[in-house]
N, C-alpha and C positions, 0 to 999 in steps of 0.2 A: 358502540355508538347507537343512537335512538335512529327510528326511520321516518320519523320527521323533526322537520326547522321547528325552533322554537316558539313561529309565527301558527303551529299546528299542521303547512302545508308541508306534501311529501317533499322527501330531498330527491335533486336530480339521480340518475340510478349511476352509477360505476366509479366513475375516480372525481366527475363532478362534483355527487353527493358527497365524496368522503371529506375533498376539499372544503366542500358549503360548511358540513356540521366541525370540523374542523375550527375554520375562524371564526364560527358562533360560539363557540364555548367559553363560557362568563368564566368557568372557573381557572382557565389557564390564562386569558390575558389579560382578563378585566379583575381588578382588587388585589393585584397583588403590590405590598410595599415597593417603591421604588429602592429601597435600598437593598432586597433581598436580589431584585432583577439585579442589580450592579455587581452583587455578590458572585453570583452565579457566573455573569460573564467576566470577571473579575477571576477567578477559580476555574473558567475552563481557557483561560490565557494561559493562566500558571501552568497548568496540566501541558501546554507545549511545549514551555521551559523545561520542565523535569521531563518528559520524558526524551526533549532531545541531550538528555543531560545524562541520562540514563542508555540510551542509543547511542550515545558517544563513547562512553563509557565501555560500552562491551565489545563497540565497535576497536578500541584501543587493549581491551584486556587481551580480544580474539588474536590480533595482529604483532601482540609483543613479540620479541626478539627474544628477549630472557623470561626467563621462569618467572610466574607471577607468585606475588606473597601468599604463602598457606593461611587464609584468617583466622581458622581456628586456631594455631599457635599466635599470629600477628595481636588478637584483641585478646587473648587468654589470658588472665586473673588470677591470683594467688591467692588459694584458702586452702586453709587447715592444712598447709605443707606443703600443696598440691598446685599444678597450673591448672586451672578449667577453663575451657573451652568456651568462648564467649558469653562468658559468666556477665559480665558487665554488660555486652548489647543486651543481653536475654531481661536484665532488669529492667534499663531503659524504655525495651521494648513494653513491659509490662506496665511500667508506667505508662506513661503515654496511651497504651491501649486503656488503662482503668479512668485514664480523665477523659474518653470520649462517653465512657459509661455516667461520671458526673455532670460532664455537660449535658449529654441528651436530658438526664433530670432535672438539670437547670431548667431547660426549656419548658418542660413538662408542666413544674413549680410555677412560671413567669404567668405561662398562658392560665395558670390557677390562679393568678394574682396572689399568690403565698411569697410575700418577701422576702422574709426571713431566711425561709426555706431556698430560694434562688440566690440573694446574698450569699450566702455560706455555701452551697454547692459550685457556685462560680467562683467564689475564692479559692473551694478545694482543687479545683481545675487547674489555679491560677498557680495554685503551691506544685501540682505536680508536674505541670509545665515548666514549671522556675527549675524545678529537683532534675528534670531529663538534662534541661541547657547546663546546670549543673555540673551530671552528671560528662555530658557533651563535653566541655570543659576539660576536665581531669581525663578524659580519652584523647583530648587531644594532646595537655602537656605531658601525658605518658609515650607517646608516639614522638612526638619530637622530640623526650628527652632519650629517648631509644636511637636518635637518628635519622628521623623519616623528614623528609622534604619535599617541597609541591616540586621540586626537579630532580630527586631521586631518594632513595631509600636503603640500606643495609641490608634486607630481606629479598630483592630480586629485582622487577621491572620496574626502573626508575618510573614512569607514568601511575603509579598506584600512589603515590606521595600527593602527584597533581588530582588526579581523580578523588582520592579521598577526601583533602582540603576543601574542593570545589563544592560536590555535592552535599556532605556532609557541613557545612560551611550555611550553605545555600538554606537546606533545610533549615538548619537551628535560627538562624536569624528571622524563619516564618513563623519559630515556635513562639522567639523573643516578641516580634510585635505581638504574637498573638495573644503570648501573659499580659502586656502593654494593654494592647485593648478589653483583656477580661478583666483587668483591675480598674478600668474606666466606668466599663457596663455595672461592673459590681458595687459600685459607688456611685453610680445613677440608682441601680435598686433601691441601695440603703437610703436615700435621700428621698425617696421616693416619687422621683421624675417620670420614669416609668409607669408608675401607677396613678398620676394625676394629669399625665401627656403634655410637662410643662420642657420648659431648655432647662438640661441639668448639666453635671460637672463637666466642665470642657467641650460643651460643645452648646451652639446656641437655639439647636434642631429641637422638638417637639421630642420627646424622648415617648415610645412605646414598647410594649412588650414584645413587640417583634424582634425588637431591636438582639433582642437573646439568642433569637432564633438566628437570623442573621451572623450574629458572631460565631454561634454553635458551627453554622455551614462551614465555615474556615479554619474552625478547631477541628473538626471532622476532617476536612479534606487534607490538610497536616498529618493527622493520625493515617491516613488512608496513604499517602505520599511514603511513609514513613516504612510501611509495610513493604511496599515496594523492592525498597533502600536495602531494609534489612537481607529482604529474597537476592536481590541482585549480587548485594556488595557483600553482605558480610558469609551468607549460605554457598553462594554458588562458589 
């Protein structure tokens, strides 16, 4: 931080001045979209959610009664003759990890005002988020055609049925709005509301290129939630 106020005079010296230059600082509280500040506290809600969801969760794995499910046989996949080993989380994972790579370029493209190029990176995001819940999907009616239920399961501690529904559940439906909303952005791009700051597809707001940004925050902190998941539920 500088050792003077923006006024040129010094700042007071110890935890006053840290405070003073603190709340003078243009660039953290003055200019920033109000949608992005919603985002943000919007995203560190969630962050309570999952992790008491997650805290619960191991808090119930620790405490079982009965042996908990092996995941690597529980989510294991059949190729070429063989069971693998969370063959299927490992793709999802990969997915999902490769759309926060499209996204961040989304953003990159938007703030370049390159439509084109924003359109069709946010669509790709859109398709491999659609392809994880997908995926999500077919994990699930594989587990319940195997037996598993949120109140017990064939493989060991009834609670792994509840816990996986839950969290896993939880997750995908943040994935679901979140293709929802990249197919919105992405059709404000192509219209180009975003780039003439006019009200575009479905909504009656001033459309900017922030607006990318914004979205991106949420597709990230999904992708970032995600990793988690995978460490907790499906590794440990």
């Amino acid at each position: 931080m500088s050792d003077t106020a923006q006024s040129g005079q010094p700042l007071p010296a110890g935890v006053d001045g840290l405070v003073h230059d603190w709340q003078a600082d243009q660039q953290t509280f003055k200019g920033v979209p109000w949608a992005k500040s919603m985002m943000w506290i919007f995203l560190l809600s969630d962050t309570f959610i999952f992790a008491c969801f997650l805290v619960g969760y191991m808090k119930v794995r620790i405490t079982a009664t009965e042996p908990w499910p092996d995941a690597a046989a529980v989510f294991a996949l059949p190729a070429f003759g063989i069971d693998v080993p969370l063959l299927l989380i490992a793709i999802m994972t990969f997915i999902l990890i490769s759309s926060s790579g499209t996204m961040a370029l989304a953003v990159k493209y938007g703030y370049e005002r390159n439509r084109n190029k924003t359109f069709w990176l946010i669509i790709a995001t859109a398709v491999l988020g659609a392809s994880f819940v997908g995926l999500q999907i077919f994990e699930w009616y594989k587990l319940i055609d195997d037996g598993v239920r949120p109140w017990g399961n064939p493989f060991g501690a009834p609670q792994f049925g509840a816990a996986f529904f839950l969290i896993t559940g939880f997750h995908g439906t943040h994935v679901t709005i979140g293709v929802i909303f990249l197919l919105i952005i992405a059709f404000k791009v192509r219209n180009g509301a975003l780039e003439e700051e006019r009200p575009g597809f479905l909504t009656k707001r001033r459309g900017r290129y922030e607006m990318v940004e914004t979205v991106g925050l949420y597709w990230h902190f999904v992708d970032l939630v995600w990793v988690f998941i995978f460490a907790f539920f499906y590794l440990w």
